[in-house]
C-alpha positions in Angstrom: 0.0 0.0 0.0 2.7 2.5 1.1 4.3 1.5 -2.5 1.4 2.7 -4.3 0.9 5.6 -2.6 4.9 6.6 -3.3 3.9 5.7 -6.5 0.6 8.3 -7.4 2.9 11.2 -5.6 4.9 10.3 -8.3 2.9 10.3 -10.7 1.0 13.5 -9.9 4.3 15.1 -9.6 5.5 14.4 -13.3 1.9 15.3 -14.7 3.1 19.2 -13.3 6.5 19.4 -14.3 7.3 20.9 -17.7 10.1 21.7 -19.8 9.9 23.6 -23.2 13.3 24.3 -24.7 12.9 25.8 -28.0 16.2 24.1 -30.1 16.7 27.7 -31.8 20.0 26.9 -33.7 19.0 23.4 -35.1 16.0 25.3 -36.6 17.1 28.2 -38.1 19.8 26.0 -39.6 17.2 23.6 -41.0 16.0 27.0 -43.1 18.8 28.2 -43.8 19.8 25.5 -45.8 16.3 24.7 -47.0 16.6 27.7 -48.4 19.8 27.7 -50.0 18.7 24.1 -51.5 15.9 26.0 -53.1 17.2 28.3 -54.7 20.0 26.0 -56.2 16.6 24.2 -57.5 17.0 20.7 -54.7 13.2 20.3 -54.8 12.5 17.1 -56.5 11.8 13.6 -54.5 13.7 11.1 -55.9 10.9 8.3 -54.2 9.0 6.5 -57.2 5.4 7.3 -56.4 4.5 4.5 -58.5 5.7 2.5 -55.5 3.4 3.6 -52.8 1.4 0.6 -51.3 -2.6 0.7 -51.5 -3.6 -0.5 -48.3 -5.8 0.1 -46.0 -3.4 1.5 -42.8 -3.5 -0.3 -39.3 -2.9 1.5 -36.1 0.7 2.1 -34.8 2.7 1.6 -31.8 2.6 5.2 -30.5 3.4 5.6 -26.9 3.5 1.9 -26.0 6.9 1.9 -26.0 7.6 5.2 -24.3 5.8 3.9 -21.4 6.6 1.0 -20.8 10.0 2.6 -20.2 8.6 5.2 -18.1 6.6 2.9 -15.7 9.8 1.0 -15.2 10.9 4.0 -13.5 7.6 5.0 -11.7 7.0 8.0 -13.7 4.7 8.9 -16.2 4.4 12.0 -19.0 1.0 11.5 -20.0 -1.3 14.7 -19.0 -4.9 13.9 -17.8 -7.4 15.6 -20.1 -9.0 17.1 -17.3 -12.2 16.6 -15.1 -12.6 14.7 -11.6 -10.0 12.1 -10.4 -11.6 9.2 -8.6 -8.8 7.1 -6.3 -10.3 3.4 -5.6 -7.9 1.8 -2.8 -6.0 4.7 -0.8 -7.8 3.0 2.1 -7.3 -0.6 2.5 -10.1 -2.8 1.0 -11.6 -0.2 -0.7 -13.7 -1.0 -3.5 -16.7 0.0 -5.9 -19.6 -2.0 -7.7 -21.3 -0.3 -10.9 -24.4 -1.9 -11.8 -26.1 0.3 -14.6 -25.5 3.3 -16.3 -22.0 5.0 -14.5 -20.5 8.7 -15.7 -16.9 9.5 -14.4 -15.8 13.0 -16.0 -11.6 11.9 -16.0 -9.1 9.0 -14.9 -9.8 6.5 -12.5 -7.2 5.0 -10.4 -7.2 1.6 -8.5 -4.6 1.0 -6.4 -3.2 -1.4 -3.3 -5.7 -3.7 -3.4 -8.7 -1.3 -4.4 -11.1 -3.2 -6.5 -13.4 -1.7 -9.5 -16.6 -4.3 -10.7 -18.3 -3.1 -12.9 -21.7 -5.9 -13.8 -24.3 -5.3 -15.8 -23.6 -1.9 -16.2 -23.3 0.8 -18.6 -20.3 3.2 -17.8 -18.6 6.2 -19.5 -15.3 7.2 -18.6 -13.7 10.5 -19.7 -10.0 9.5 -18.7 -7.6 6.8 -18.3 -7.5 3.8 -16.4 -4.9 3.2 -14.2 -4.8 -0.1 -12.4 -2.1 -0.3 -10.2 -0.6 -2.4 -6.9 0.2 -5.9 -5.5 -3.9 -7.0 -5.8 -5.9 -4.1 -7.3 -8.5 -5.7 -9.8 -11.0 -4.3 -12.4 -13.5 -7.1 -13.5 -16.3 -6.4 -15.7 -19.3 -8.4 -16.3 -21.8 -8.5 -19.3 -20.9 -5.0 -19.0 -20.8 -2.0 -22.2 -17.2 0.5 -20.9 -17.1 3.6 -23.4 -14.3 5.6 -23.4 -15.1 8.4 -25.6 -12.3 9.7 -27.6 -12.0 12.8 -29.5 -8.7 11.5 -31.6 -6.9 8.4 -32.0 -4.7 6.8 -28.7 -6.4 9.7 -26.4 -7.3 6.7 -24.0 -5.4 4.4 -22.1 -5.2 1.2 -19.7 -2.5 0.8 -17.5 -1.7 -2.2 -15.5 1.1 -2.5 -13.1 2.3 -4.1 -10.2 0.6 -7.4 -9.8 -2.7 -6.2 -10.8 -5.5 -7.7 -12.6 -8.1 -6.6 -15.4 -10.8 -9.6 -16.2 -13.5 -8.3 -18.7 -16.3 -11.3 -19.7 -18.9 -11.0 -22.1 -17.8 -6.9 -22.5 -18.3 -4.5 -25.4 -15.0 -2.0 -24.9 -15.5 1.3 -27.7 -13.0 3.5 -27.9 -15.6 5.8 -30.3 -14.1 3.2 -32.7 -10.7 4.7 -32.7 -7.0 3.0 -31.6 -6.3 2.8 -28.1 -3.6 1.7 -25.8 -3.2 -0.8 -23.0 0.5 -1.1 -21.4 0.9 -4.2 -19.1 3.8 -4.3 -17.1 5.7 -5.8 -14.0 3.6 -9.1 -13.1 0.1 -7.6 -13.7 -2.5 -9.9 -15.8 -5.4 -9.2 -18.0 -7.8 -11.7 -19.1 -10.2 -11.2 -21.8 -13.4 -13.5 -22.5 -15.9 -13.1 -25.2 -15.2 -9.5 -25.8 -16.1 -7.0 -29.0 -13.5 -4.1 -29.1 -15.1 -1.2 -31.3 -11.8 0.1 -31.3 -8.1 -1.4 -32.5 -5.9 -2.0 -29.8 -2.4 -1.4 -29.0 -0.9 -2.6 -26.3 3.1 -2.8 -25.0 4.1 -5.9 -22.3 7.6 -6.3 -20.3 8.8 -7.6 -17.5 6.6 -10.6 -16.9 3.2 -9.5 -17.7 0.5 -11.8 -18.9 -2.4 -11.0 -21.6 -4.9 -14.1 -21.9 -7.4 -13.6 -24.6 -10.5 -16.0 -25.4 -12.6 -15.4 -27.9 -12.5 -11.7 -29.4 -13.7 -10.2 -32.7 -10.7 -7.9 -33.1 -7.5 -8.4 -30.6 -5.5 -5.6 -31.8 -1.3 -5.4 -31.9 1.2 -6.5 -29.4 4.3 -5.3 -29.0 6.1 -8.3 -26.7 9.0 -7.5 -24.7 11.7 -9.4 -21.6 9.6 -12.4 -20.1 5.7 -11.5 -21.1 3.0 -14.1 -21.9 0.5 -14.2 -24.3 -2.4 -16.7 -25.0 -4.7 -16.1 -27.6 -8.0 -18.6 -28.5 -10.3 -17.9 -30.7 -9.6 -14.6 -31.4 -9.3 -12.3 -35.1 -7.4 -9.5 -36.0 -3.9 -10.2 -34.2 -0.2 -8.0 -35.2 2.0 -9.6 -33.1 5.5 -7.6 -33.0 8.6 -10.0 -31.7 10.6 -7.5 -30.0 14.7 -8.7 -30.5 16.6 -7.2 -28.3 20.6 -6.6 -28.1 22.4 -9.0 -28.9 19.3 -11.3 -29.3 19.2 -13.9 -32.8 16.2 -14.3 -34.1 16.4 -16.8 -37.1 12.7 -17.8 -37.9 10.5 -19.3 -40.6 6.7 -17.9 -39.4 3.6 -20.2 -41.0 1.8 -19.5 -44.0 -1.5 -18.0 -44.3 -3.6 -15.9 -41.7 -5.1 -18.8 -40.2 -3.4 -20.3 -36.8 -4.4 -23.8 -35.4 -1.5 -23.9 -32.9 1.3 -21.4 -32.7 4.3 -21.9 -30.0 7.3 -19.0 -30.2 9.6 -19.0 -27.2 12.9 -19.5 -25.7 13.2 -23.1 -26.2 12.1 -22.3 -30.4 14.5 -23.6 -32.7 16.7 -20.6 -34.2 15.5 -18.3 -31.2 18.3 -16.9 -28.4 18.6 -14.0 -26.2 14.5 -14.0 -25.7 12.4 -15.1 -23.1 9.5 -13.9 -23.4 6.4 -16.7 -25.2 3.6 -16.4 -27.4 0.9 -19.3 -27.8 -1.8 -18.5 -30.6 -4.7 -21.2 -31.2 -7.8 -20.9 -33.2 -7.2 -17.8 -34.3 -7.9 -15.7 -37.9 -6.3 -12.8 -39.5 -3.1 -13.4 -37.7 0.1 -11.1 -38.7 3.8 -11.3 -38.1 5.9 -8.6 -37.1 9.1 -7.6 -36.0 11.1 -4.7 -33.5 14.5 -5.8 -34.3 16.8 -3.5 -31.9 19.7 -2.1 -32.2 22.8 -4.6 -32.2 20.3 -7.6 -33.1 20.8 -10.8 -35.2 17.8 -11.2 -37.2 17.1 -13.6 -40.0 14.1 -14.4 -41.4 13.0 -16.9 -44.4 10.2 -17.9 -46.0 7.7 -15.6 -44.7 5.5 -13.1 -44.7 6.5 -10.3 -42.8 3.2 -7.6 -42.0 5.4 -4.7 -40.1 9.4 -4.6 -39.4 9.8 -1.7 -36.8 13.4 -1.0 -36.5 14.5 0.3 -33.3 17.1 2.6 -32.9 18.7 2.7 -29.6 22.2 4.6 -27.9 23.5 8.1 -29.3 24.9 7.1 -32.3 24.0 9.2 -35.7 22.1 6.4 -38.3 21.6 7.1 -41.9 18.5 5.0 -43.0 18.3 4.5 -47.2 16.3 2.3 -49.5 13.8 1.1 -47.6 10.5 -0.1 -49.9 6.6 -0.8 -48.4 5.4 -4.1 -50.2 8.5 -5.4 -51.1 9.2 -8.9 -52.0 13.4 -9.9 -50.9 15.3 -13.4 -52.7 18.0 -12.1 -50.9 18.5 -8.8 -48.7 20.8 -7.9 -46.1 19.3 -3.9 -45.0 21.9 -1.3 -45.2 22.1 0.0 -41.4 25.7 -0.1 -39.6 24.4 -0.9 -36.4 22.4 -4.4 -36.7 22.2 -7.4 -38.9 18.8 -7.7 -40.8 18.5 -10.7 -43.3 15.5 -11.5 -45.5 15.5 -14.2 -47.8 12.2 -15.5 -50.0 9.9 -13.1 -47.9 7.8 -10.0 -48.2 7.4 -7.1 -46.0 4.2 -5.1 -46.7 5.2 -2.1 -44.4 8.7 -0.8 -42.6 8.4 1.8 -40.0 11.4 3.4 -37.9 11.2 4.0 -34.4 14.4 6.3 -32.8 15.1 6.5 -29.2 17.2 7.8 -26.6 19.4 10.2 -28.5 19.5 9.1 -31.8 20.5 11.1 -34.9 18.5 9.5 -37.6 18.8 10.7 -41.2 16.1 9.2 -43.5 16.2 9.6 -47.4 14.8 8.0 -50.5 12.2 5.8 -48.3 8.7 4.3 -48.6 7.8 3.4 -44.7 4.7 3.1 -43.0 4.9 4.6 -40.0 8.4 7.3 -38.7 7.8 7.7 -35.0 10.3 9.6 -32.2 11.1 9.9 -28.7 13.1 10.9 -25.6 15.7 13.5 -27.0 16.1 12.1 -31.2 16.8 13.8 -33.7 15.1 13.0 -37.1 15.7 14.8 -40.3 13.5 12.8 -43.0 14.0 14.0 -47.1 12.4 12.8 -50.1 10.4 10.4 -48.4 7.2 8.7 -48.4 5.3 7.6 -45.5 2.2 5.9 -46.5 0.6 5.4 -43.2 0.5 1.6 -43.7 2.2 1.1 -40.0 0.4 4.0 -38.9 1.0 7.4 -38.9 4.3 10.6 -38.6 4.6 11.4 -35.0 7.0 12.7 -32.5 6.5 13.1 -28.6 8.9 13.7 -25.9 11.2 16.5 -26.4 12.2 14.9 -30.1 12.9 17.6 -33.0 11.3 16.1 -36.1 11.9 17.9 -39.7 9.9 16.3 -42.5 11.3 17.9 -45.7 10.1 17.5 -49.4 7.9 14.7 -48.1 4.6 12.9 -48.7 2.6 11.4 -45.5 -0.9 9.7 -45.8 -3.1 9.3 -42.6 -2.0 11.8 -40.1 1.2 13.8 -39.1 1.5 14.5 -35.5 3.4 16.3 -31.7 2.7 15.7 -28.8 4.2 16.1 -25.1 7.4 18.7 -26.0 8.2 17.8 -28.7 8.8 20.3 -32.3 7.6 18.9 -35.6 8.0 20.7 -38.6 6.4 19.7 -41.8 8.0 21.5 -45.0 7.7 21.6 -48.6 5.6 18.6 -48.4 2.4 17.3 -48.5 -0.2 15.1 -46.2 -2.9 13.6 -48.4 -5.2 12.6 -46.0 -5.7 12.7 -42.3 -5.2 15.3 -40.0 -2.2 17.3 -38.8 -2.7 17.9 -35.1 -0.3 18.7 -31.9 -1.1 18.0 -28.5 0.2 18.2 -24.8 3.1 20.9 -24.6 4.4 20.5 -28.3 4.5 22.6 -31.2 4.5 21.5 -35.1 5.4 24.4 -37.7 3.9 24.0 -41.2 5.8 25.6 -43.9 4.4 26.2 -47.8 3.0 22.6 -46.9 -0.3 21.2 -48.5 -3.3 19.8 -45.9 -6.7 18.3 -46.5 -7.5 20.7 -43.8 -6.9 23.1 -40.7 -4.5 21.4 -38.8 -5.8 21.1 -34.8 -4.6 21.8 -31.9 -5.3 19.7 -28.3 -4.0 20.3 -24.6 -1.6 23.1 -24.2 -0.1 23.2 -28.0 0.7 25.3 -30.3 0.9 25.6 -34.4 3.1 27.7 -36.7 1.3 28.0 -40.1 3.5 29.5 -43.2 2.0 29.5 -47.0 3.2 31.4 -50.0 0.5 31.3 -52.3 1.6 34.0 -54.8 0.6 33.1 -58.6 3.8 31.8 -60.8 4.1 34.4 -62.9 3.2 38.1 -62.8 4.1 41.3 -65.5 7.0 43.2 -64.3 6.1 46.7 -63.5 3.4 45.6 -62.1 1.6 45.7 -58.5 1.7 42.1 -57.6 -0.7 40.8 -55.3 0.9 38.1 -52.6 -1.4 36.1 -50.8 -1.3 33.2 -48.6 -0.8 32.6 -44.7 1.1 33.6 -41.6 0.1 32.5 -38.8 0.4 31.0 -35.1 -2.2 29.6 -33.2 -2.5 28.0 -29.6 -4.8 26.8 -27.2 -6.5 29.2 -24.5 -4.7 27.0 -22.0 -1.1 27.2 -23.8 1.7 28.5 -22.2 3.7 28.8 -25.6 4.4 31.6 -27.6 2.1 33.7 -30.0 2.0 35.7 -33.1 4.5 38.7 -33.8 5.0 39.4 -36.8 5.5 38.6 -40.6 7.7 39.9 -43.3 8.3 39.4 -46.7 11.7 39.4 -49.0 12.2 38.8 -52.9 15.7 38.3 -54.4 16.4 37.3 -57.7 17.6 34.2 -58.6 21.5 33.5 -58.8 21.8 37.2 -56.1 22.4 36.4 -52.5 20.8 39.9 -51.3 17.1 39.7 -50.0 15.0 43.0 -50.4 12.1 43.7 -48.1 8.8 44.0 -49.5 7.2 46.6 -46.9 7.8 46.6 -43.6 6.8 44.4 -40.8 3.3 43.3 -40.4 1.6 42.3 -36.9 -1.8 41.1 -37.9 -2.3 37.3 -38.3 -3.6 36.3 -42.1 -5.1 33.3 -43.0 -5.9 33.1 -47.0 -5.3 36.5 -47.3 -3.5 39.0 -49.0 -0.2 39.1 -47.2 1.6 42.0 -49.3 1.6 43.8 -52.3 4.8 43.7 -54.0 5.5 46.8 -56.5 7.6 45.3 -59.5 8.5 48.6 -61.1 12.5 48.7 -61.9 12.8 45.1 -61.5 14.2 43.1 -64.5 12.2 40.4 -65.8 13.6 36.6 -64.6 13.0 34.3 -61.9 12.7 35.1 -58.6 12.4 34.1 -54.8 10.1 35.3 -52.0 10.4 34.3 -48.7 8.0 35.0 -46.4 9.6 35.6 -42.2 6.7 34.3 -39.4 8.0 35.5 -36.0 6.8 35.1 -32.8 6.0 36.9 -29.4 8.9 36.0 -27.7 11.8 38.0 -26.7 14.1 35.2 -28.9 12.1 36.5 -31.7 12.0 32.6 -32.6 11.0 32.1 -37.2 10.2 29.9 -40.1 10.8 30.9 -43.2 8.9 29.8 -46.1 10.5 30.0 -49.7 8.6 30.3 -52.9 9.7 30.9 -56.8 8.1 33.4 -59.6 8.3 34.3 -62.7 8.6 38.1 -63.4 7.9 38.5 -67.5 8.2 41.5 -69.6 5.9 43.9 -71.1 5.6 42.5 -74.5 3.5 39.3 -72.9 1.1 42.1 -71.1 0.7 45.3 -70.8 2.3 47.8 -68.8 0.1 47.8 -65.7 0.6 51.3 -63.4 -2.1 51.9 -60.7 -4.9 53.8 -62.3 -6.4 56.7 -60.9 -9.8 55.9 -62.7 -11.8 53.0 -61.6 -12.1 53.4 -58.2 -13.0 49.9 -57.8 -15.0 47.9 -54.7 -17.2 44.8 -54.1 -20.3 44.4 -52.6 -21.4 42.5 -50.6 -18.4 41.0 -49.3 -18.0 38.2 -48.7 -19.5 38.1 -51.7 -23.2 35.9 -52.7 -25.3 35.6 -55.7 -25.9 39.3 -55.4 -22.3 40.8 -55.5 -21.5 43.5 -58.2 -17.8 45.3 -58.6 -18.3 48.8 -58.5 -16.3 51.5 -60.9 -15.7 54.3 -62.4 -14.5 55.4 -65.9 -14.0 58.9 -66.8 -14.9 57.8 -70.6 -16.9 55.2 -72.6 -13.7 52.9 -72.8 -12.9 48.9 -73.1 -12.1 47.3 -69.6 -10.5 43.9 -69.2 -12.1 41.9 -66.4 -10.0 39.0 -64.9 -11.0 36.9 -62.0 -8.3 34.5 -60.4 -7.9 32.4 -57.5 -5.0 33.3 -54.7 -2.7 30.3 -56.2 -2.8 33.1 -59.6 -5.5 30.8 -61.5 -7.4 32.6 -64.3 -11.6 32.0 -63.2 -13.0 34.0 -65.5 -12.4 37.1 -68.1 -14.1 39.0 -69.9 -13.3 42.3 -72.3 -16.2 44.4 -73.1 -17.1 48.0 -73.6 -18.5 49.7 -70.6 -19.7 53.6 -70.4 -18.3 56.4 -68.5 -19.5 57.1 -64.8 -20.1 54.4 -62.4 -20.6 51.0 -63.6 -22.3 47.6 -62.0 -20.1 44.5 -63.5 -22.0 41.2 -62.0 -19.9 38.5 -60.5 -21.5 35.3 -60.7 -19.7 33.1 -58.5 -21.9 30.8 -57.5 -19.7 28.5 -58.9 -16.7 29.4 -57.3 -15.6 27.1 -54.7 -15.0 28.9 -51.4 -12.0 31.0 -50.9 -9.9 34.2 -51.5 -10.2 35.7 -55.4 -8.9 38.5 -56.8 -10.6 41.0 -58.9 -8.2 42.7 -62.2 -10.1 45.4 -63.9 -7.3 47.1 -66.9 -8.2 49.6 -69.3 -5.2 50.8 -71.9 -2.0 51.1 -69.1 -4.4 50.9 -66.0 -4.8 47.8 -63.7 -6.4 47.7 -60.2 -7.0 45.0 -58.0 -9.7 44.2 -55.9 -9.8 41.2 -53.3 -13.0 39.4 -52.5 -14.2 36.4 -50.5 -16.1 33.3 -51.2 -17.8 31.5 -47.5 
C-alpha cells in the first residue's frame, strides 16, 4: 500500500512538471539551408510514387513503447485531459460496484488492493484507467465501458504491479478509434468473449501476462523481456517480436492468416537472447511482425513479414536508405551499420522506424509506413514517403522532427514537448494535429484541412500562395498565410510578426517587401509587392513568421516566380480611374464590382484564385461614370479571389471572398 501511494505522488508530480526548450540553432539551420537548397533548384523527391502501397493503414505503436519505459521508473508523462480524479484503494479494502448506467468526468485510479466491478452496467469514462498495486482488480461483467475519444490513442489502460483486469462478455468502444493498454511488472489481463469497437495497442515487459479468449478484433502487441500471451479464438492479431541486443532471431513464421497452434519461445529452434512466449490457437487474421533493436541478429526466411519496426537505440548518428513498403526480398541484407537484418524469400508489406534515446537518424529515398520519435532524437527525413500503412508521422517527448520534401498519408503528428516541422511537403489525408506541450510548424505545406490543436499546444502555419508568374512593372498581389495559433490553455508563444523578402535568382541579397506586419492572415492577401525597376527573370520570396517572444523565434517559407516582360502584357501602373470595390463581401449571388470610368472605354475583367488561377475574363465596352459588373460566383468554390479590372496602361485589384 505504502508503494502505491509513493507511486501516485509520483505520478501526480510528473503530470506538473514541464520543460519547453525551443532548439533555436537546429531550426534556423534547418531553413537556412532549406533555403539555400531552393534556390540552387534541390526540390525534387527522388521516391517513385509509383511505389506507394494501397492499403488500408492499421494502427501504430505510438506511446506503448515510451511507457513502458517510463513505468519502469515509476514516472509517467501523459497529462490527464482534465475533469474529476476518482482514487479506488488509498484506504485498505476499498472497492466499488457499478451496476447500470456509470458517468466518471476523467481517470480512474485503482490501487493497493482497491477493486473496481463493474456488472451489468453501462459506464462512461472520460479518462484513463490506471490499475495499479500488488492486488488491485478491475473485472467487468456483461458490462458496455465507453471511453469516448476525440482523436486516436487519447485513451489508455494501465496495468502494473501485480494487478489484474478480467472483462467477460464486455463490449469496450474507444468511439471506434485505436487505443492503448501497457501491461507491465507481473500484472495480468484476461479477456473473454469481448467485442473491441476500437483497435488496440498494447506494449508488455517484464513478466506481464495478456490471456485472450474469444474476441472479434484483438488488436497489436508489442512483446517484450519475459511476457506471456495466450490467444483462442480470437481475429485481428499483429504480433510484433521485439529482438533485443544481442538477441538472434532466425525464424521461418507459418503460411496464411489462419493459426491452429502457434508456439514461439525461448526453447524455439533458431531463437536466443528471448524469453519472453507467445501461444496462438484458433485464431484468424493473424500477422507477423518484427522490432529488431539495435545490435540484433535477425534472420528471417520464408515468410510473410506484416510490419518490421526497426529500433534505434544509444546516441549514435544512423543514416537510413532504400527502404520499400510491399517489397518482395530473394536475398537482402538492410543497409544499417548498427544491426544485422537478413531477409530471404519473404515480403514485408510495411517498414516503420522507431528512434530512441538520443539518436541522430537521417532518412532519405524511403517508402515506410509509419516514422515515429522519442526521448531527445533527432530526425531529419527528405524525399520520403510515409504511406501510413504502419500507422502514422509522430514525434512526442522533447524529439525535434523535420519532414522535408515529403509525402505522408493518414496523419502527421506532436505531442508532449516535442517540435515537428512539416516543410515543402504534403499530407494527403488525415489530420495534422499537436497535443500536450508541443509545437509543429507548417511551412508552404499542403493539408486536407486546418490542422488542430489539443491540450496546451501550439501551431506555426507558413503558406506562399503567390501566382507563378506576374508582369513586371506591375503591382503584384501576394497572398497566402502567416500565422500562429494556440490553445486558450497554452503556455507557448504567440504571433508577432510577418515579413516578406524577394531576391532574384543566382543574387544572394534579399530586399524587403514593406515593412513588418503584426496582424495574423489566413488566405489573405499578405503583401503587395511593387515590380517597377525590377528586370524580368526568376525570382524568390520568402516569407519571415516570428513570434512573441523576446528570442524572436521564425520559419521561413520559400517560394519561386516568374517576373515576365511587357511584351507578354501590358504595362500595368495603378490607375487613378476605376475606383474599384465589391459588394457585398463576402460576396453571394448578389455581389456586383463597382467602378468608375472617366470615358466610354474597353475594360478587361479578370478573375483568379489566390494560387494566380485565371476563373474568369471578360473584355467588353462599358460607359463612362459608375458601372455595375456582376460576378457570378456561385460556382466558385470557397476561398480568396482576386478582382483585375485594366483599361489601356491601368490595372487595379480588388480582393474578394467566397464563404
Amino acid at each position: 500500500m505504502k508503494k502505491s501511494l509513493i507511486i501516485v505522488f509520483i505520478l501526480i508530480y510528473s503530470l506538473l512538471s514541464f520543460g519547453q526548450n525551443f532548439p533555436k540553432k537546429e531550426i534556423n539551420q534547418f531553413f537556412s539551408q532549406a533555403t539555400r537548397n531552393r534556390i540552387m533548384g534541390k526540390t525534387s523527391s527522388s521516391v517513385s510514387m509509383d511505389q506507394i502501397v494501397d492499403t488500408t493503414p492499421s494502427s501504430g505503436v505510438f506511446g506503448v513503447v515510451k511507457k513502458l519505459k517510463e513505468l519502469k521508473t515509476y514516472g509517467f508523462q501523459k497529462k490527464p485531459v482534465g475533469g474529476d480524479t476518482l482514487y479506488i484503494g488509498i484506504s485498505p479494502n476499498d472497492s466499488l460496484i457499478i451496476n447500470g448506467t456509470f458517468f466518471h468526468n476523467g481517470p480512474i485510479f485503482v490501487l493497493g488492493n482497491g477493486v473496481l466491478r463493474f456488472k451489468h452496467a453501462n459506464a462512461t469514462i472520460l479518462g484513463d484507467l490506471y490499475v495499479w498495486g500488488d492486488h488491485a482488480q478491475v473485472t467487468a461483467d456483461s458490462s458496455y465501458l465507453y471511453f469516448p475519444q476525440e482523436y486516436f490513442y487519447q485513451r489508455s489502460l494501465i496495468i502494473a504491479g501485480g494487478a489484474k483486469v478480467i472483462y467477460n462478455n464486455t463490449t469496450l468502444d474507444h468511439s471506434g478509434l485505436s487505443n492503448n493498454i501497457v501491461v507491465t511488472d507481473s500484472a495480468t489481463i484476461d479477456e473473454n468473449n469481448v467485442i473491441n469497437t476500437g483497435f488496440t495497442t498494447c506494449g508488455m515487459n517484464k513478466s506481464a501476462t495478456f490471456h485472450i479468449n474469444g474476441i472479434n478484433q484483438a488488436g497489436e502487441f508489442v512483446i517484450q523481456d519475459q511476457s506471456k500471451l495466450i490467444f483462442r479464438d480470437a481475429k485481428t492479431i499483429l504480433l510484433w517480436f521485439h529482438v533485443p541486443e544481442a538477441g538472434s532471431f532466425n525464424y521461418s513464421f507459418p503460411n496464411g492468416d489462419t493459426v491452429q497452434a502457434f508456439t514461439l519461445d525461448s526453447t524455439s529452434a533458431g531463437i536466443s537472447g528471448i524469453h519472453y512466449s507467445v501461444q496462438v490457437d484458433s485464431s484468424t487474421d493473424v500477422m507477423w511482425a518484427l522490432m529488431p533493436s539495435t545490435g540484433s541478429n535477425v534472420s528471417i526466411s520464408n515468410s510473410k513479414i506484416r510490419s518490421i519496426g526497426l529500433w534505434f537505440l544509444g546516441h549514435d548518428s544512423i543514416p537510413v536508405n532504400g527502404l520499400v513498403d510491399n517489397s518482395n526480398y530473394i536475398d537482402y541484407t538492410a543497409n544499417l551499420s548498427d544491426r544485422y537484418l537478413h531477409l530471404s524469400n519473404s515480403s514485408v508489406l510495411t517498414w516503420s522506424l522507431y528512434p530512441m534515446d538520443t539518436v541522430n537518424l537521417y532518412v532519405t529515398g524511403c517508402i515506410v509506413g509509419e516514422i515515429g520519435s522519442e526521448a531527445n532524437c533527432r530526425v531529419t527525413t527528405s524525399d520520403a514517403f510515409v504511406d501510413g500503412s504502419g500507422g502514422y508521422w509522430w514525434a512526442t517527448d522533447h524529439t525535434l522532427m523535420i519532414g522535408e520534401n515529403c509525402m505522408a498519408v493518414n496523419a502527421i503528428r506532436s505531442s508532449q514537448s516535442a517540435f515537428f516541422i512539416f516543410a515543402y511537403s504534403t499530407l494527403n489525408q488525415g489530420e495534422a494535429s499537436a497535443l500536450g506541450n508541443s509545437i509543429m510548424m507548417i511551412v508552404q505545406s499542403q493539408l486536407p484541412g486546418p490542422p488542430m490543436l489539443y491540450d496546451g499546444s501550439c501551431i506555426w502555419y507558413s503558406w506562399l500562395g503567390n501566382p507563378a508568374s506576374a508582369i513586371i512593372d506591375t503591382i503584384v498581389p501576394i497572398s497566402g498565410s502567416a500565422w500562429i495559433d494556440k490553445t486558450p490553455t497554452s503556455q507557448l508563444m504567440d504571433f508577432g510578426w510577418y515579413r516578406l523578402y524577394w531576391q532574384k535568382s543566382g543574387d544572394t541579397v534579399w530586399y524587403p517587401i514593406g515593412s513588418k506586419i503584426y496582424s495574423e492572415k489566413k488566405n489573405d492577401l499578405l503583401v503587395n509587392w511593387d515590380t517597377h525597376g525590377i528586370s524580368p527573370g526568376l525570382y524568390y520570396l520568402k516569407l519571415v513568421l516570428s513570434d512573441n517572444t523576446p528570442d524572436s523565434n521564425k520559419t521561413e517559407a520559400l517560394n519561386g516566380i516568374n517576373l515576365l516582360p511587357t511584351i507578354f502584357g501590358v504595362d500595368e501602373l495603378h490607375s487613378k480611374y476605376f475606383n474599384a470595390s465589391i459588394f457585398p463581401n463576402p460576396v453571394n449571388e448578389n455581389s456586383v464590382v463597382e467602378f468608375y470610368l472617366p470615358s466610354n472605354e474597353q475594360v478587361e475583367i479578370t478573375i483568379i484564385d489566390i494560387d494566380g488561377k485565371v476563373i474568369s475574363y471578360s473584355g467588353k465596352q462599358f460607359p463612362g461614370g459608375n458601372n455595375l459588373y456582376p460576378l457570378n460566383n456561385s460556382q466558385l468554390p470557397e476561398g480568396t479571389y482576386f478582382c483585375i479590372l485594366k483599361r489601356g496602361d491601368n490595372v487595379e485589384t480588388a480582393r474578394f471572398v467566397k464563404k
